[in-house]
FIVODO-849545 format. One record per residue: y, x, z of N, C-alpha, C in turn. Coordinates in steps of 0.05 Angstrom, whole numbers, padded with zeros to 5 digits, always signed. Atoms other than C-alpha are relative to their C-alpha. Example, Ala and Ser with C-alpha at 12.3 -4.5 7.8 and 13.67 -1.06 7.14 Angstrom:
2
-00024+00018+00000-00090+00246+00156+00024+00018+00000;-00024-00016-00001-00021+00273+00143+00022-00015+00014;
//
This chain:
367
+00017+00009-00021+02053+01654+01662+00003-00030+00005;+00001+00015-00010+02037+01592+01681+00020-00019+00020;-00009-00004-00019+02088+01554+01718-00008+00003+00032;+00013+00008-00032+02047+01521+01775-00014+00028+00019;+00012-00027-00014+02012+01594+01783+00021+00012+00009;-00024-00012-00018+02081+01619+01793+00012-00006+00013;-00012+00006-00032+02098+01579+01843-00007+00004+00017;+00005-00007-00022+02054+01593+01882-00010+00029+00011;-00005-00022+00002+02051+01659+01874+00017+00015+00018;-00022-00007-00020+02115+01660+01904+00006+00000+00023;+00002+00018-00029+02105+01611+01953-00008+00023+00022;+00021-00010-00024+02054+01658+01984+00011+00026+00012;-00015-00028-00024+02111+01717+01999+00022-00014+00004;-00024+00015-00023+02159+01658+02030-00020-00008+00027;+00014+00010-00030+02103+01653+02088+00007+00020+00020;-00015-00015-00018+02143+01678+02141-00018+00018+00009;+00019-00020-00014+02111+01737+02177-00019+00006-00005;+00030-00003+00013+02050+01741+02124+00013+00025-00014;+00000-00019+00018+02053+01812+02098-00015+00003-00028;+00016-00001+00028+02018+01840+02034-00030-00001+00010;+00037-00010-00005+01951+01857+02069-00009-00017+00012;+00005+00020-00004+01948+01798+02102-00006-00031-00026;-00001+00023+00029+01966+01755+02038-00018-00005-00019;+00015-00009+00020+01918+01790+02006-00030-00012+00003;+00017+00015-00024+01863+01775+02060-00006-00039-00014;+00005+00024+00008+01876+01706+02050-00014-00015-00025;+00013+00010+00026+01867+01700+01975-00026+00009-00010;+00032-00010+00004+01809+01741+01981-00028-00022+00014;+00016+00017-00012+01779+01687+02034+00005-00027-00012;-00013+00034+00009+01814+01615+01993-00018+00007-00026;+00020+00010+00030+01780+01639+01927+00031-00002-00012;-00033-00002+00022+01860+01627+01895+00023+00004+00023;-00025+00009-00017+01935+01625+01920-00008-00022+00003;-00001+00022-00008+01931+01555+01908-00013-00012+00022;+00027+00005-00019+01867+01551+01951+00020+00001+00028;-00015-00009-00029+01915+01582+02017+00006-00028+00006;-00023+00026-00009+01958+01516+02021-00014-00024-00004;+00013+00021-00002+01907+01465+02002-00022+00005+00026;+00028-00006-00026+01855+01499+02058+00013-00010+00029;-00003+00009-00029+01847+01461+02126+00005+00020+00024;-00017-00006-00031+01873+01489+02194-00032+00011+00009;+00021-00013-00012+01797+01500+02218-00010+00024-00027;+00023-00018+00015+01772+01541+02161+00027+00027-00006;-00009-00026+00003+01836+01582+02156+00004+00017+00026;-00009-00013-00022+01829+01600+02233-00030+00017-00006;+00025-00010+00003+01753+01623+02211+00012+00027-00012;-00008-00028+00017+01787+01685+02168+00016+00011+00022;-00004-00015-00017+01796+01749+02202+00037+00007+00003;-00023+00002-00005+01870+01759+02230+00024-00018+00002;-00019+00029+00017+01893+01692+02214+00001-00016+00025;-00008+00021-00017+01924+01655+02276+00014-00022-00003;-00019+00010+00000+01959+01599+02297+00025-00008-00007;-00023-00003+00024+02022+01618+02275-00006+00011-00025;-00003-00006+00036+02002+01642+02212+00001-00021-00016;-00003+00017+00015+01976+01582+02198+00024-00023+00004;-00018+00011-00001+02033+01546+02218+00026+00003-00021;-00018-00016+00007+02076+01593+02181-00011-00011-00034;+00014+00007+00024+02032+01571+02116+00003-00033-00001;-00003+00031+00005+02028+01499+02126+00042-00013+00005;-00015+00007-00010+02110+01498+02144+00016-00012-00039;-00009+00011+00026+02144+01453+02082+00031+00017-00009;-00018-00030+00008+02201+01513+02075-00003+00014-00023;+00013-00025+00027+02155+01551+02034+00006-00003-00024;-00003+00012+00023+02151+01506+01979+00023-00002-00003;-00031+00011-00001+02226+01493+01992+00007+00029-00026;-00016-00035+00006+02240+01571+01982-00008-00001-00024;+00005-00010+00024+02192+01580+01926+00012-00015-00018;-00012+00018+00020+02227+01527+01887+00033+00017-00009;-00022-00001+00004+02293+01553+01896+00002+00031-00010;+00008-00016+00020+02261+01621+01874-00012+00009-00028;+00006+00014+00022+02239+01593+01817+00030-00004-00019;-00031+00003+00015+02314+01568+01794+00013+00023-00006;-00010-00023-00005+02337+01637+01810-00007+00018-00027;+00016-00017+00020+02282+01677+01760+00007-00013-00030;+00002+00008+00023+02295+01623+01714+00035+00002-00015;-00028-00005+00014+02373+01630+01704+00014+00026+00005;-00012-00025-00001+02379+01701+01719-00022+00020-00024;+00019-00011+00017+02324+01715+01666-00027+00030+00013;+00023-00023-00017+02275+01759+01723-00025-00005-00005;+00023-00006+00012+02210+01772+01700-00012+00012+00032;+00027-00012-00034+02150+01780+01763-00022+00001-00017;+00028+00004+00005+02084+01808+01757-00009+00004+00032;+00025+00000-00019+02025+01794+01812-00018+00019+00007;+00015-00022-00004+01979+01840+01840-00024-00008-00008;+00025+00008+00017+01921+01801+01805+00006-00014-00027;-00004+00002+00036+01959+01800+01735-00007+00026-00016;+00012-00020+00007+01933+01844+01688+00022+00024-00006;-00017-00026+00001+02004+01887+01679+00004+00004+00020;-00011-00005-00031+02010+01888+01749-00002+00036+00003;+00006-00031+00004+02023+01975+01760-00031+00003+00015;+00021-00006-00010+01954+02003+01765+00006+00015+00028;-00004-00024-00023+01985+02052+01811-00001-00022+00031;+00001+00016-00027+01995+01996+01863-00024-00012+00009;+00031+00024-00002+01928+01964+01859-00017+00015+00026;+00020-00019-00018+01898+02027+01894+00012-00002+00021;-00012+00000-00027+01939+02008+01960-00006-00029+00013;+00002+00022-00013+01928+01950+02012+00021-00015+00001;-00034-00005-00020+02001+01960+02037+00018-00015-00031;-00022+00008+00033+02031+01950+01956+00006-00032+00001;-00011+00019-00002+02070+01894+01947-00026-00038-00021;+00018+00018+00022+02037+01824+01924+00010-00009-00033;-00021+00014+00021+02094+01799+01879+00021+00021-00002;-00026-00014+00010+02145+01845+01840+00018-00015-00016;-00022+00003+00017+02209+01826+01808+00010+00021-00016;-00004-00020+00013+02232+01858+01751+00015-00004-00027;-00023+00007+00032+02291+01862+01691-00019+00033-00012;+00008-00014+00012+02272+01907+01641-00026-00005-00016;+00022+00011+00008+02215+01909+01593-00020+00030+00002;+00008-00027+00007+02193+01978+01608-00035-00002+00016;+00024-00002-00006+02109+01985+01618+00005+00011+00028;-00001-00010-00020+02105+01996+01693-00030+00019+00000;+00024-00015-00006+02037+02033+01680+00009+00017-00031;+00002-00027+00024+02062+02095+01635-00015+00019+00007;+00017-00026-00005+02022+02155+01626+00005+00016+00023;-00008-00017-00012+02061+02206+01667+00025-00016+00022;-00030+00017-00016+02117+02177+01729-00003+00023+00021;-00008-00019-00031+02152+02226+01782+00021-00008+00012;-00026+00011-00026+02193+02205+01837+00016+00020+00005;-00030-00029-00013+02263+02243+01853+00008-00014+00014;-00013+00011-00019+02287+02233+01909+00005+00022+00018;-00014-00018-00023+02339+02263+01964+00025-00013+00012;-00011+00015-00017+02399+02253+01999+00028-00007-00016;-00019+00023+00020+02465+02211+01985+00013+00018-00011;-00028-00026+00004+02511+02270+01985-00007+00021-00009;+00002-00027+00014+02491+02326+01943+00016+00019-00007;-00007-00013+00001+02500+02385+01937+00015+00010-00033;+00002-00005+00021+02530+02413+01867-00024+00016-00015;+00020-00016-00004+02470+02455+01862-00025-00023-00004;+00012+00030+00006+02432+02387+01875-00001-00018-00021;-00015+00018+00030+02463+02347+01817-00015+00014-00020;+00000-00021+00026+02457+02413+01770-00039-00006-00003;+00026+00008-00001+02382+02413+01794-00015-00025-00011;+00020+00029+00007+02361+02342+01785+00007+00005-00041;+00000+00003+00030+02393+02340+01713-00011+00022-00018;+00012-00012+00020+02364+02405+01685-00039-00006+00004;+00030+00005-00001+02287+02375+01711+00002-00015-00010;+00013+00026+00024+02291+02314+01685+00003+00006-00032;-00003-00009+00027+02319+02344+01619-00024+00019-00014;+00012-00009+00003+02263+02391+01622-00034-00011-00003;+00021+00027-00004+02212+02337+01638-00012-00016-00022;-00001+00023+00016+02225+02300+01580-00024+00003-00015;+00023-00005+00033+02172+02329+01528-00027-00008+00021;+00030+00004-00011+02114+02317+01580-00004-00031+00006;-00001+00031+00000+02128+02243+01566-00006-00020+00028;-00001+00021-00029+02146+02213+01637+00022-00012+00005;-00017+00017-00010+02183+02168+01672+00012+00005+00027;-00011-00001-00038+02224+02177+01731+00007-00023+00014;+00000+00028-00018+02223+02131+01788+00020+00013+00020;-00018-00004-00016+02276+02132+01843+00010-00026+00012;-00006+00021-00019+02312+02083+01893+00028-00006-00006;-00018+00010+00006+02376+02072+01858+00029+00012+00019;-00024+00003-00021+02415+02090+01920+00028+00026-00012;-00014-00012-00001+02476+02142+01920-00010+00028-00007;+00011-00015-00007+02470+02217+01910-00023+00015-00029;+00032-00009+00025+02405+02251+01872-00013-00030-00004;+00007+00026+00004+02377+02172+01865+00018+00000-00026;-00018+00016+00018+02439+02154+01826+00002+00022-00025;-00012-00022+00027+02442+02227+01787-00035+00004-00018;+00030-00002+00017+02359+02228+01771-00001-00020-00025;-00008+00023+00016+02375+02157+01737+00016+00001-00021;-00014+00001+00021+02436+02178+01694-00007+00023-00007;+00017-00013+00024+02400+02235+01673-00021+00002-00013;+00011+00000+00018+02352+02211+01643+00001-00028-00020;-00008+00010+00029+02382+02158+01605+00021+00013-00016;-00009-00011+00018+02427+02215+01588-00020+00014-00024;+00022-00013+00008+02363+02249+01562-00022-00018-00012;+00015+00022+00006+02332+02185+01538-00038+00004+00010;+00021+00005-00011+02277+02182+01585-00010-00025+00017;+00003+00031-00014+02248+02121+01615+00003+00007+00030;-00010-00008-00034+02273+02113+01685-00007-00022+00017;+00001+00032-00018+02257+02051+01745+00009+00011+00016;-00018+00000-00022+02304+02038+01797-00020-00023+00020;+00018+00019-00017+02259+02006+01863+00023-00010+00017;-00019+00012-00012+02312+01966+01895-00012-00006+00032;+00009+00008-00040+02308+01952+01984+00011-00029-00002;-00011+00031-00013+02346+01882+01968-00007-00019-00026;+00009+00016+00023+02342+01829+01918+00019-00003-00023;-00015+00002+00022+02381+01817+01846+00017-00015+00000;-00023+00018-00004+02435+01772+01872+00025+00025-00006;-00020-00018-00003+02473+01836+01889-00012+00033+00007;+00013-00040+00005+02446+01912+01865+00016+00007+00020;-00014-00013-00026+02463+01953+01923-00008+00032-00010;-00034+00001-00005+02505+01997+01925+00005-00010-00031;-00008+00005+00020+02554+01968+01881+00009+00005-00022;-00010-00030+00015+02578+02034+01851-00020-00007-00025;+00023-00011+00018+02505+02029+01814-00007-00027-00016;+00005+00041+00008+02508+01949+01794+00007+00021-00039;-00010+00003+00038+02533+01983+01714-00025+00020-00010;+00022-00015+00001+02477+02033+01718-00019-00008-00004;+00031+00019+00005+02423+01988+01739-00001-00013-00026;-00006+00007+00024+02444+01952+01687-00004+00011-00033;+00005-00025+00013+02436+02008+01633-00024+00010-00003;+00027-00005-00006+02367+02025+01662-00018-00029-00017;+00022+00020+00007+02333+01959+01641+00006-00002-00029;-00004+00003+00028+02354+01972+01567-00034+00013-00007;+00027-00013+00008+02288+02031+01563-00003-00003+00016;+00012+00005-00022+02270+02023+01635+00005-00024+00012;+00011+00020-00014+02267+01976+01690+00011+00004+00023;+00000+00006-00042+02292+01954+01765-00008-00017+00011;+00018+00013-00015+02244+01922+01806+00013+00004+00029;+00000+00012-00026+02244+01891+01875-00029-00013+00006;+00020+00022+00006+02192+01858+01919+00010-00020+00013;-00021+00025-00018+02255+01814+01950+00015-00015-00015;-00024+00021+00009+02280+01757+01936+00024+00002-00005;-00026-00007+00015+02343+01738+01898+00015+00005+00018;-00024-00005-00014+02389+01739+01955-00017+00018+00027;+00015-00019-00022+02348+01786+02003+00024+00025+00006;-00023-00028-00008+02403+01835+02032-00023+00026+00004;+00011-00015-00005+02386+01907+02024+00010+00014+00025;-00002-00015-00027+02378+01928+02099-00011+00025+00002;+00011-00024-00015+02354+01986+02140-00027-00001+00000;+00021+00007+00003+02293+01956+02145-00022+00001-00021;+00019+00011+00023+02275+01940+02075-00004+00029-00014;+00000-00020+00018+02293+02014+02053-00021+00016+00000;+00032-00016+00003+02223+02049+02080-00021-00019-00016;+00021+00012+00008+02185+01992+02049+00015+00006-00038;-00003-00007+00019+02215+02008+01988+00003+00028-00014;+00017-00033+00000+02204+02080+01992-00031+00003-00003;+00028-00004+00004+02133+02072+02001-00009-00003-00034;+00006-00007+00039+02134+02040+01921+00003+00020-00016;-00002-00030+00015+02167+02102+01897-00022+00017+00001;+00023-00022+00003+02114+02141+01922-00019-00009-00009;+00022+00014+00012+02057+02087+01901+00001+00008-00032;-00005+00000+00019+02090+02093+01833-00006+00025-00009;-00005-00030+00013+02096+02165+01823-00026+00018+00003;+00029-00024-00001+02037+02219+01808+00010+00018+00009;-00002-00021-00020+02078+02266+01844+00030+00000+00008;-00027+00005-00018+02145+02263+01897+00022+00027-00006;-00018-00030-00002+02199+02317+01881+00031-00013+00014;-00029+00000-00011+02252+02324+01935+00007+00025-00005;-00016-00017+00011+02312+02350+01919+00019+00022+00020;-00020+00002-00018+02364+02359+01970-00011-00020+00035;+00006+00021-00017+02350+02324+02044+00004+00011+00029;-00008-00012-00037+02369+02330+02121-00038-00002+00006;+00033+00004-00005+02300+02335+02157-00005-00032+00015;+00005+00022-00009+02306+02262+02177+00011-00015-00022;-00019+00021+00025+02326+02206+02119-00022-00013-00018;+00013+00018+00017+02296+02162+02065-00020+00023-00015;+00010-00025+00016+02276+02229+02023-00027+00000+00015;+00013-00013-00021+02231+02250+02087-00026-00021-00004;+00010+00035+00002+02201+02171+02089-00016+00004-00026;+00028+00005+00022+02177+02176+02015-00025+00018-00001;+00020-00023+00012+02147+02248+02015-00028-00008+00026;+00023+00004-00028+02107+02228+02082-00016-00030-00013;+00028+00027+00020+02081+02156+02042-00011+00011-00020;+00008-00006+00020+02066+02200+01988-00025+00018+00008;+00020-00017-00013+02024+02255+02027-00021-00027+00009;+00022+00021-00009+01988+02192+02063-00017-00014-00025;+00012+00013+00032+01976+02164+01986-00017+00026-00010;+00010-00025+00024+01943+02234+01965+00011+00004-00022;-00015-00007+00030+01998+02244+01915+00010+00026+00012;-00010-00029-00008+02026+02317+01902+00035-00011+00000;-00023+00008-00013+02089+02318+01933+00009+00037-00004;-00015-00019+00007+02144+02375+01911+00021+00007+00023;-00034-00002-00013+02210+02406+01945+00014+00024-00009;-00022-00016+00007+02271+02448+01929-00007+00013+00018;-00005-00008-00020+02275+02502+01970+00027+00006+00008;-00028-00005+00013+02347+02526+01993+00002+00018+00029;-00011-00020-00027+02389+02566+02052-00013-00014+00020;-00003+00014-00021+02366+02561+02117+00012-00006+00019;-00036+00015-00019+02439+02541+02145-00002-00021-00020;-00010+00032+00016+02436+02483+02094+00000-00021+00017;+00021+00030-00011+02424+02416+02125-00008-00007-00023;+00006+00028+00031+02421+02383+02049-00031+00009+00010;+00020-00017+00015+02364+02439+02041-00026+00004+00035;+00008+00013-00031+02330+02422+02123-00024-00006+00000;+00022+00019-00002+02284+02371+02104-00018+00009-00025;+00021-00013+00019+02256+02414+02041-00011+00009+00012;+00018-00015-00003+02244+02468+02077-00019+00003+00016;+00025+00013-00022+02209+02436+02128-00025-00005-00009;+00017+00000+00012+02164+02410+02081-00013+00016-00011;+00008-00021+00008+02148+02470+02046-00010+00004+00031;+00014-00011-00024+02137+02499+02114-00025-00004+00020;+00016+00013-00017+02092+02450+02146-00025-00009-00030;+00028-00005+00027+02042+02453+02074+00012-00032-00009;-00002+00023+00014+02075+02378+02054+00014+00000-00024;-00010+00006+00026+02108+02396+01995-00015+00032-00013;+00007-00014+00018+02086+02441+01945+00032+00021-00017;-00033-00004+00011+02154+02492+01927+00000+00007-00035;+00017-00005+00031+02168+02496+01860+00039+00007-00004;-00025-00009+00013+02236+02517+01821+00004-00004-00020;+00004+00011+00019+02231+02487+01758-00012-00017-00011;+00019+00024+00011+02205+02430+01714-00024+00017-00003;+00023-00010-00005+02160+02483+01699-00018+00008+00010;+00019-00004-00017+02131+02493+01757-00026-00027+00008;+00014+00024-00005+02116+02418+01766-00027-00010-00022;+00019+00002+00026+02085+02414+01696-00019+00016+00003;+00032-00022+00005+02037+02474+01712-00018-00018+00028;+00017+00010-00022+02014+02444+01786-00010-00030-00014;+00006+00034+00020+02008+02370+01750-00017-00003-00025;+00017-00009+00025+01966+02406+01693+00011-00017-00033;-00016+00014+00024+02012+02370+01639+00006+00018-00017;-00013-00014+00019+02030+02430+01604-00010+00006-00027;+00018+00008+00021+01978+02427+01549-00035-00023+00007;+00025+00025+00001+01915+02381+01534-00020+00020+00004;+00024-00012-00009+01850+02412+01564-00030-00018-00019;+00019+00014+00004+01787+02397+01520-00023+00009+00006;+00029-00011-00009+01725+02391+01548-00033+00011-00017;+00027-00002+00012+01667+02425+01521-00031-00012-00006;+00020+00019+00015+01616+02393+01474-00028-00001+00012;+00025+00003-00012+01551+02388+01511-00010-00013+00004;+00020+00021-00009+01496+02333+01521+00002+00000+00025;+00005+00005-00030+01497+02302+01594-00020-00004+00003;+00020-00003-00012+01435+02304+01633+00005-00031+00013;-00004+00019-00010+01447+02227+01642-00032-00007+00025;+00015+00004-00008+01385+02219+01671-00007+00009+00040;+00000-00024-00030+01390+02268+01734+00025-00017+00014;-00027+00000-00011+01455+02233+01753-00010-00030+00017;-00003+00033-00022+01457+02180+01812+00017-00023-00014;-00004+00028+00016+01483+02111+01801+00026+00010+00002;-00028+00009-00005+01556+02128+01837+00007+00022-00021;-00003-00019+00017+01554+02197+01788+00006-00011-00029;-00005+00017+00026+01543+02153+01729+00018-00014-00006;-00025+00018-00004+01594+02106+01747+00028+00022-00012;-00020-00019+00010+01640+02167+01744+00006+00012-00032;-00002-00012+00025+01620+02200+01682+00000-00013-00017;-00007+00012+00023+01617+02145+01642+00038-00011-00001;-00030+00003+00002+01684+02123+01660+00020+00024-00020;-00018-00021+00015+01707+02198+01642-00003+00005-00030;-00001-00007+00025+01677+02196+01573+00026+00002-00018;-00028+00003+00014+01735+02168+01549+00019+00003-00008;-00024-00001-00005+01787+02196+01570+00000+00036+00000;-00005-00039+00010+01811+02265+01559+00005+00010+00033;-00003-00007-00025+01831+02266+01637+00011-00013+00014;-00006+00027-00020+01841+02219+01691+00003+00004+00026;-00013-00002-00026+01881+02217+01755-00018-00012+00017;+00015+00014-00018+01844+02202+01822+00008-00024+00014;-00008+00025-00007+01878+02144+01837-00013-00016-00022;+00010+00016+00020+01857+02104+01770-00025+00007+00004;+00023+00002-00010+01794+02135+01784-00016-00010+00031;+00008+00015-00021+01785+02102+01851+00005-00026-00002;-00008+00035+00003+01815+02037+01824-00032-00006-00019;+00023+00006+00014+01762+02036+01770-00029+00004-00002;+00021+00001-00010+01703+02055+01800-00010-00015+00019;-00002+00028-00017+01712+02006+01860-00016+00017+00021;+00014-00013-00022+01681+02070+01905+00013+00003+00023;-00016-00018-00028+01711+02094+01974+00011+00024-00006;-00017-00026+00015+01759+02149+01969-00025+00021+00013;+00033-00016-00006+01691+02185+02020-00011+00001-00019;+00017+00000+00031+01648+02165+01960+00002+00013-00022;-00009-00002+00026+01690+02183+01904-00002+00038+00012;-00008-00030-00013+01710+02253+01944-00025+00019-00006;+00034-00023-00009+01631+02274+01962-00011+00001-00033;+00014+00000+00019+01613+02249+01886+00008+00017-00021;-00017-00014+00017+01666+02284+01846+00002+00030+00009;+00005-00028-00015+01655+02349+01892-00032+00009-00011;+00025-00006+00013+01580+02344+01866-00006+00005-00032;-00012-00011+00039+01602+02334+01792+00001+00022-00002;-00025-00029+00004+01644+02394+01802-00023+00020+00005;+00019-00023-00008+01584+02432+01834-00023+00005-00026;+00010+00001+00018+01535+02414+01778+00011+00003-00024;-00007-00004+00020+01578+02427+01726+00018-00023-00019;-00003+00024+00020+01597+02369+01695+00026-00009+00006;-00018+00002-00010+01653+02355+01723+00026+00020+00005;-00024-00018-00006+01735+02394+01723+00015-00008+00011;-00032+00010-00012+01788+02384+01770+00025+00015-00003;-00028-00005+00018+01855+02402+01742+00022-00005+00031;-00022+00000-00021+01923+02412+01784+00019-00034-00010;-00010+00037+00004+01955+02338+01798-00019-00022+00011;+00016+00020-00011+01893+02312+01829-00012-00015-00022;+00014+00011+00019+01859+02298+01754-00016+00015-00005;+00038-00002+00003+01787+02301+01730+00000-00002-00029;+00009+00001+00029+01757+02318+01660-00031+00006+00009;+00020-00004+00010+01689+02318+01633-00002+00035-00010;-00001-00025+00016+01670+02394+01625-00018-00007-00026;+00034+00002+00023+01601+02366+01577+00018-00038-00006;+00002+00025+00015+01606+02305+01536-00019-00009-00021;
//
């Protein structure tokens, strides 16, 4: 990249108190990053949400300070960032407001693979927990995915070393920045991971991982993942945090079930209980709800292009292509409303033309 584009790139998540949806805002109203910091004081108070302090917070000579010294950082620790308007940036994030602008990231692993599931639960597992996570991911492996997880202690730290025992691609989403992997237990691990996978951040090098930073880095797990499997979890904790950003994302979201004297087993069965997770007892259960377990081909038939509305067409031609496509990529690449996409893909389905599959994916029945 560019450097000057990566400066300011950066610049634009050292503006104190400017979130992503805000940031975003901006560059949507400047026309570039660079545009933000060359634009006058009256035309950035004209854009919606944008006060006083913001702009203060934009025009403060810090920024540039920081991004510089984030800059030295990437460049002698060898960290690799993609943008949310670079073209590897994860598709999966694109479809969110909330997703981060700027990722950091060691590893060279494709953040947009075919298949990604999030494991996640609590620090202290159960043996039962452990045994669990390592015979799914081992079971996982042939439906060619990636597991995502939060690095921390626990099912985090055991989803991760089993599947570089099982040579599966794995990302660790870190809550702090690459000065100092947290916990430190996991500093030889992470490490390990960015050989076939990858650990990302969207914090700076010396960003301490707080309390704070760990729901915003739950939310990526779930952005990342086509479907949430908790393992183990009290009914309050980080576990609880992703499966609830995941339900709000429209991703399928899983859970263990277990005793109900557990606590580990609390916050599963809650979920199960209250319809937010989906129970399942095996990789193979996840693989049949996720429709991964064989390739579905759609039958040969001429489309009635003609009969089809503009937002219908939009759809179906998109689907030609593809043997079957998640509704997230299909709301990124149609550029419809999830209303839109919902009422048009419900009419597909009614007319025929259209399959929906378990996992929240779409095929062409006619081609």
């Amino acid at each position: 990249m560019n450097e000057t584009k990566l400066f300011y790139n950066v610049a634009l998540t050292k503006i104190e108190n400017v979130g992503p949806i805000t940031a975003k805002t901006l560059v949507s109203y400047c026309g570039s990053v660079k545009a933000i910091f060359e634009e006058s004081k009256a035309n950035l108070l004209k854009i919606p949400s944008i006060g006083i302090k913001a702009i203060e917070a934009i025009q403060n000579p810090e920024v540039f300070k920081k991004a510089e010294q984030e800059l030295d950082h990437l460049a002698q620790h060898k960290i690799d960032t993609t943008f949310y308007l670079d073209e590897d940036f994860p598709s999966r994030l694109k479809n969110f407001p909330d997703s981060p602008c700027l990722l950091y990231k060691k590893g060279n692993f494709d953040l947009n693979h075919l298949r990604t599931i999030g494991i996640v639960g609590t620090r202290k597992p159960s043996n039962y927990g452990r045994l669990m996570t390592e015979q799914i991911v081992e079971d996982l492996k042939e439906f060619d995915i990636a597991v995502i997880s939060g690095l921390a202690h626990g099912i985090d730290a055991t989803a991760h070393k089993s599947s570089i025992q099982f040579n599966v691609p794995t990302v660790g989403v870190m809550g702090g920045g690459f000065h100092k992997v947290y916990p430190a237990a996991n500093r030889a691990l992470a490490k390990k991971m960015t050989i076939d996978g990858a650990v990302i951040t969207e914090f700076g090098f010396y960003s301490i991982a707080d309390r704070e930073h760990f729901p915003m880095r739950n939310r990526i797990i779930a952005m990342l993942s086509d479907a949430t499997l908790v393992v183990e979890s009290a009914k309050r904790g980080g576990s609880i945090i992703t499966a609830e950003f995941a339900n709000n994302y429209n991703k399928d979201v899983f859970a263990l079930p277990g005793k109900s004297i557990d606590d580990k087993s609390a916050g599963c069965n809650m979920l199960i209980k209250k319809h937010k997770a989906q129970l399942i007892e095996s990789a193979k259960d996840i693989a049949y709800y996720m429709g991964w377990e064989k390739e579905q081909a759609p039958v040969q038939m001429e489309l009635p292009l003609d009969a089809l509305s503009e937002e219908e067409l939009i759809i179906v031609n998109l689907l030609k292509n593809e043997n079957e496509m998640h509704l997230d990529k299909i709301h990124y690449n149609t550029g419809l409303s999830l209303s839109q996409l919902s009422s048009t893909l419900l009419t597909l389905e009614f007319k025929g033309l259209v399959k929906p599959l378990p996992g929240k994916t779409y095929l062409l029945s006619r081609k």
